[in-house]
N, C-alpha and C positions, 0 to 999 in steps of 0.2 A: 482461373478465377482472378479477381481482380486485393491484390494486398497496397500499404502504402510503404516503398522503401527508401529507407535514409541510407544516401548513396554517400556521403561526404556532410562534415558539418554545415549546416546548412543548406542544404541540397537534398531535395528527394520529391516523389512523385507517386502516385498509383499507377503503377504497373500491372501487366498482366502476367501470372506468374502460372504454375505446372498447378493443378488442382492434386491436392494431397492427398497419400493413400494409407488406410491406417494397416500399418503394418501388424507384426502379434503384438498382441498385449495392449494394441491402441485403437483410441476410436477416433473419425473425425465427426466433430462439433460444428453446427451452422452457428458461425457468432451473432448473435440478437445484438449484443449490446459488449461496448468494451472501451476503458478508461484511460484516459491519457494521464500521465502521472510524471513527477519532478524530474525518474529517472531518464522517461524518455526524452523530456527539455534537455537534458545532461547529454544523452546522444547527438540531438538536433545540435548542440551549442559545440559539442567535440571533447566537453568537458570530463565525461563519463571515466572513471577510473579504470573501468575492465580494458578500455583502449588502449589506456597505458600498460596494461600488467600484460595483455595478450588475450586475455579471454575473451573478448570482443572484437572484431573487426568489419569495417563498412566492406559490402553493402549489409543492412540490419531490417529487420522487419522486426518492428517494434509491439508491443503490447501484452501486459501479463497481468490485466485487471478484465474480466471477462464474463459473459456466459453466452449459452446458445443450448442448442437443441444435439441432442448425439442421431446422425444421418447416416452415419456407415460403421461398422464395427470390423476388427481385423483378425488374425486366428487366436484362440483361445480365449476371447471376449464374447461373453450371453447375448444372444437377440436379445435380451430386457432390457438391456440400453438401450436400443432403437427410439427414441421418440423422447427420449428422457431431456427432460431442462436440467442443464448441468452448469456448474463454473469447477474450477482444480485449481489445484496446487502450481505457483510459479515452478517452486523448488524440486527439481528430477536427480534423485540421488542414484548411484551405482546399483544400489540393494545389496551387495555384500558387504562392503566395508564395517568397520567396528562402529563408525557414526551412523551410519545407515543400518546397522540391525539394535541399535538403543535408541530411532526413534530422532534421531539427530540429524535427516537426510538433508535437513537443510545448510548446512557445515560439511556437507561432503566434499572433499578434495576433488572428486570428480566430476560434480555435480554438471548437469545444463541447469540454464536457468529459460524458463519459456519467454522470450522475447527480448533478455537480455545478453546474456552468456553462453557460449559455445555453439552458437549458431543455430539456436533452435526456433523455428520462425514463430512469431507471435503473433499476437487475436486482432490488430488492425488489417484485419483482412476480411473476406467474404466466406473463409474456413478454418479450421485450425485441426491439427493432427496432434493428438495427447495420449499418453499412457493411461490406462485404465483407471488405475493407480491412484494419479492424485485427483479422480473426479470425484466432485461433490454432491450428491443430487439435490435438486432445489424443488421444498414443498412450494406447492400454491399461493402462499400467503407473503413469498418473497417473488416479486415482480422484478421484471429485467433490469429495471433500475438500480435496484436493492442489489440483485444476482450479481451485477459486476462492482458492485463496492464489498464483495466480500474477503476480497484477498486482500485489500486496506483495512477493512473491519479486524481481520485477522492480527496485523502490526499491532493493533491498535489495543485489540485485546488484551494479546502477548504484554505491551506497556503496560495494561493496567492492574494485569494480573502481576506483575512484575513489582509494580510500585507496594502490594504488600502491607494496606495504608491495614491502620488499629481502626477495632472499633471507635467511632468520632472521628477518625482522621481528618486531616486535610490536605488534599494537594493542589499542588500549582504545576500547569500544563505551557510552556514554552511553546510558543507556535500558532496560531491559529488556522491553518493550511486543514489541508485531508483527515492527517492521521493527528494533530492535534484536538479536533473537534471531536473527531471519534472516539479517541483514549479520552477526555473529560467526558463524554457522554456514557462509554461505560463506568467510569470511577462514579457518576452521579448516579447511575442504576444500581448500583453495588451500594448507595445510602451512606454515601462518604462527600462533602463537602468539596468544591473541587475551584480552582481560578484557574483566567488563562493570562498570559502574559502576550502582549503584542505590539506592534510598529505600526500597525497600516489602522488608520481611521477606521476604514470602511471594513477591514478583517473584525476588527473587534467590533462594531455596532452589528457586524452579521453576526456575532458571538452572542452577543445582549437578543439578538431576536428569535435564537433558538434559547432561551430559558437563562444564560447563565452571566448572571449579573456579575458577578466578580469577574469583568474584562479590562485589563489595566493595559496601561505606558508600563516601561520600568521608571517614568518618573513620578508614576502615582499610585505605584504597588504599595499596599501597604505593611505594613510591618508586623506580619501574621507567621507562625510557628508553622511551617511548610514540611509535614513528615514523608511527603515524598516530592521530589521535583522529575517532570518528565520532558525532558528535552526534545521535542519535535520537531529541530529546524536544519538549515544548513546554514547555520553561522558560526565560524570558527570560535568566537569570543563568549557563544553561552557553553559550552559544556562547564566551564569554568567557574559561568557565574550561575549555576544548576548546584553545584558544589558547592556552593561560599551562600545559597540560600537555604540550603536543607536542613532540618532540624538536626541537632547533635543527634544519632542514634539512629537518624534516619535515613530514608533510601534515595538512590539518583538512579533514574530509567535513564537511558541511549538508546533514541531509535533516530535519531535525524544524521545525517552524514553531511558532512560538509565536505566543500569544493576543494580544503588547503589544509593540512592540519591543525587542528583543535586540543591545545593542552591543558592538561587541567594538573594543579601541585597535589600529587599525591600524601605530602606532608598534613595537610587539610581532611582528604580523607580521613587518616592516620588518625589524629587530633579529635576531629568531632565523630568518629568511629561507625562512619558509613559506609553504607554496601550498594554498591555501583554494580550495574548490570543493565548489557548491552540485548540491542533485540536485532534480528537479523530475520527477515521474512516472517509471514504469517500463518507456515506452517502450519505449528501446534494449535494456534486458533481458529483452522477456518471454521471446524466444525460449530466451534463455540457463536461464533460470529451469526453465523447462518440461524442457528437454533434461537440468538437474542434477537436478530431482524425479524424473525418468524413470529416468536411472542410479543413483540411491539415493546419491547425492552430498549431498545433504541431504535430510531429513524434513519438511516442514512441518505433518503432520498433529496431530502432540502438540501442537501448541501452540491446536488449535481445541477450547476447556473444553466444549462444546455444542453443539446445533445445534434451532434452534427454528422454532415456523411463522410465520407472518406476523402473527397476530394479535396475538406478543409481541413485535413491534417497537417498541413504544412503551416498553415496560417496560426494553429494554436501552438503547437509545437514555437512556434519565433514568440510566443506570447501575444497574440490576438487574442481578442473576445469577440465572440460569435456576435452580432445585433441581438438586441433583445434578450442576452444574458442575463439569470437571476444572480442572482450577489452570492451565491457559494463557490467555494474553489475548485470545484471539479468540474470539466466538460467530458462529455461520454461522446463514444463512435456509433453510429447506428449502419454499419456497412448494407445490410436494404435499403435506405434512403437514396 
């Protein structure tokens, strides 16, 4: 089958690679549709941390925003998968450990990560081999498009359910990228007042045209009681300033990761006596995610500008825009194409 591999920063190609076999426990998946996302810019560019720590090493096949069709099943897996629209879980935990039997599999010390971590090959390709385990089944009502925003829908959730906001709340959402847009569009379906904070012109007037007029600068934020702040980006100088904006009492979400360390004075915390809590995969939310795309509780589709075939993976991956891109921040892989 045909995958795309990043052989070297900046270097990689579709290849033809062993078509995959699902072993016990797993099935393989026709990928329909599957998202390119920061992390894999972070591969493309050499920047990625797991490079440094070990858990990563080129050559990588990238991709762990997905869905498709289950095509083969492997021992101990039901024929009722067969034919089924599925997306899963990035996060493949051991299943023994003490994180992994509370529910925590995504913190497992052993973990793979599907497309990132420990070499397990990812959904930019024309197949994908998964554990039973963390697939998802997808009703009718969520389209391929929707399907591979769900493991971002997931983050996103995870943030918003995270942020904790009171009844009337109000939060301000750092970022306007993927899982920005997403975490304010759940904290607005939840009937909580919500702003985003942003740098790029054109990020925030796409903000203003899905519904949410509170789209600022930091130089023309205004001076509003902010009971949760959720950090959505990778710049080392907001976790800091997520902290030095939140209401005394109130919450600080972390889902964005930055390229360099990001400190924030925990003397601040201390003082205005807030509870900081970080998010780490969209585990615990896929489900939830799925079930809000399904009910039309939120949209995720606007915000995908394109959708291309495999050969132009390299091109977006270096930060191309496809021609004729619509103005959201996500392009998807259509490996059919």
């Amino acid at each position: 089958m045909r995958a795309f591999v990043v052989t070297a920063p900046g270097e990689g190609a579709v290849q033809e690679v062993a078509d995959p076999v699902a072993g016990a426990g797993q099935v393989v998946v026709d990928v329909h549709r599957a998202g390119v996302c920061g992390t894999d810019a972070e591969f493309w560019a050499g920047h990625m941390a797991y490079l440094r720590s070990g858990h990563a090493r080129y050559p990588v096949r990238l991709g762990h925003e997905w869905c498709g069709t289950v095509s083969a099943t492997g021992r101990g897996v039901g024929e009722s998968w067969l034919g089924r629209r599925v997306t899963g879980d990035t996060m493949i935990g051991c299943g023994a450990c003490r994180r992994c039997r509370s529910g925590q599999h995504n913190v497992c010390a052993d973990r793979f990560e599907i497309g990132i971590r420990g070499g397990f090959p990812g959904a930019l390709a024309d197949q994908l081999a998964v554990p039973v385990t963390a697939l998802l089944p997808l009703p009718a009502e969520v389209d391929d498009a929707a399907g591979a925003m769900v493991e971002p829908g997931g983050n996103a959730l995870r943030a918003a359910r995270a942020a904790a906001l009171p009844g009337g709340g109000r939060a301000l959402v750092l970022g306007t990228g993927t899982i920005g847009l997403l975490t304010a569009g759940f904290i607005r379906a939840g009937g909580s007042d919500v702003h985003l904070l942003g740098n790029s012109a054109a990020g925030l007037e796409f903000a203003r045209s899905l519904g949410f007029a509170g789209a600022w600068t930091h130089a023309d934020l205004p001076a509003l009681a902010w009971d949760a702040v959720i950090d959505a980006t990778n710049a080392a100088a907001l976790p800091a300033l997520a902290l030095d904006l939140a209401e005394p009492g109130g919450r600080v979400v972390y889902i964005g990761v930055a390229g360099q360390p990001s400190r924030i004075d925990t003397r601040t915390m201390v003082l205005k006596d807030i509870t900081a809590v970080g998010i780490l995969a969209g585990s615990q939310g896929l489900a939830g995610a799925v079930a809000r795309y399904a009910g039309g509780d939120v949209d995720p589709r606007p915000l995908v500008a394109a959708t291309v075939s495999l050969d132009r993976v390299g091109d977006v991956l270096a930060g191309g825009r496809p021609g004729a891109a619509g103005a959201g921040p996500k392009v998807h892989v259509d490996p059919r194409s």
